[in-house]
C-alpha positions as CSV (number, residue, x, y, z in Angstrom):
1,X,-24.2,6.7,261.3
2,X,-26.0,4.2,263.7
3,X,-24.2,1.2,265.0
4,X,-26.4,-2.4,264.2
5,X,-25.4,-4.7,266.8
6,X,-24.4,-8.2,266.1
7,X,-24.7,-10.3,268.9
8,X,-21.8,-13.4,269.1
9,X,-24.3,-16.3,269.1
10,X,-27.6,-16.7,270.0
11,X,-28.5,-20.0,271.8
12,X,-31.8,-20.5,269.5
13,X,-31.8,-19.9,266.2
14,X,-35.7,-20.5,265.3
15,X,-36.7,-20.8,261.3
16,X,-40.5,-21.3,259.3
17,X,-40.6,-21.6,255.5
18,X,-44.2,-20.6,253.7
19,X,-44.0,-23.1,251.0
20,X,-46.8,-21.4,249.2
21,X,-45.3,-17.8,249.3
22,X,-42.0,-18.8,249.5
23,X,-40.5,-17.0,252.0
24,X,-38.1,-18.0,255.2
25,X,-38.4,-16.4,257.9
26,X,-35.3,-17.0,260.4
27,X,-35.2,-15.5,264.2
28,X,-32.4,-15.1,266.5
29,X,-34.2,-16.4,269.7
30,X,-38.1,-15.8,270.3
31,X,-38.9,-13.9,267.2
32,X,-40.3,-10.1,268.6
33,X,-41.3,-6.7,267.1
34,X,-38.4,-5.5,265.0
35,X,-38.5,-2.7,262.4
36,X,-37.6,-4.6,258.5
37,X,-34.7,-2.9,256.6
38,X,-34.3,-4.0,252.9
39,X,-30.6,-4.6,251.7
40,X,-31.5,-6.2,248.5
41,X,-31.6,-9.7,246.8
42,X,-34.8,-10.4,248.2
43,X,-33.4,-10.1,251.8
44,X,-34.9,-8.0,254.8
45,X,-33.0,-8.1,258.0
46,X,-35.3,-7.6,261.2
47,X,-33.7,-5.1,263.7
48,X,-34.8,-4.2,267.1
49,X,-35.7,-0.3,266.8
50,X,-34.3,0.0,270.7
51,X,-31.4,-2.1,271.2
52,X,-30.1,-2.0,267.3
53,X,-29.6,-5.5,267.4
54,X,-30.4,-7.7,264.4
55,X,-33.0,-9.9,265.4
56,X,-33.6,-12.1,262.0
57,X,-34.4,-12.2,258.5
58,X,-36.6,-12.8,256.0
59,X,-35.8,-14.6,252.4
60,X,-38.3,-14.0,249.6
61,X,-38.2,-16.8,247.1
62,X,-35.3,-18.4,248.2
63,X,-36.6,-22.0,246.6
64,X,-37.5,-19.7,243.4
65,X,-34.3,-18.2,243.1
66,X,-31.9,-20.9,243.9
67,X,-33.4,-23.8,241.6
68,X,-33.1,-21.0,239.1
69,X,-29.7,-20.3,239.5
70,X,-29.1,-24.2,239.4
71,X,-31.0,-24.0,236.1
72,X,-28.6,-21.7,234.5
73,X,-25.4,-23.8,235.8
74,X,-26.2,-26.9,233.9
75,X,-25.0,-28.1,230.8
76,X,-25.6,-29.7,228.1
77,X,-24.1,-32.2,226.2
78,X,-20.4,-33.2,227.2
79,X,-19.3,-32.5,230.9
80,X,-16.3,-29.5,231.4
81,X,-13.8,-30.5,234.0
82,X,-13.5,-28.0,236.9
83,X,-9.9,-26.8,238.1
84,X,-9.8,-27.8,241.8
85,X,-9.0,-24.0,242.6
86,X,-11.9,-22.7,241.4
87,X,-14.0,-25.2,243.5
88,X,-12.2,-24.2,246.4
89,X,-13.4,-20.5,246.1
């Protein structure tokens, strides 16, 4: 099995959100040629075909998917009170 490497901290961390397709794109220093590699919930990290290294990611509808997700959270009518351990979790 190959080895992804995951380096400590990268001193730039550079970002771009397409409003109209809805997708954010994030880059671990200058963004470069990387090969895509799907892992699910609309989320494709970039790795470096040479080095192995994870270079960024890309989001699809992360605006789309997380104001749905709030959608399906609220309630209506009178408010429940949340035990403080499960908001801790």
């Amino acid at each position: 099995m190959k080895t992804i490497n995951i380096s400590e901290k990268k001193e730039k961390i550079k970002w771009d959100y397409d409003a109209e397709a809805d997708v954010l794109y994030i880059s671990f220093g200058k963004p470069q040629n990387a090969e895509g590699v799907d892992i699910g919930e609309g989320t494709i990290v970039r790795v470096q075909t040479d080095t192995n290294e994870i270079t960024g990611l890309t989001i699809i509808n992360p605006l789309h998917r997380t104001l749905k997700s709030l959608s399906g959270k609220k309630t209506v009518g009178r408010k429940k009170k949340i035990p403080s351990s499960k908001i801790l979790k």
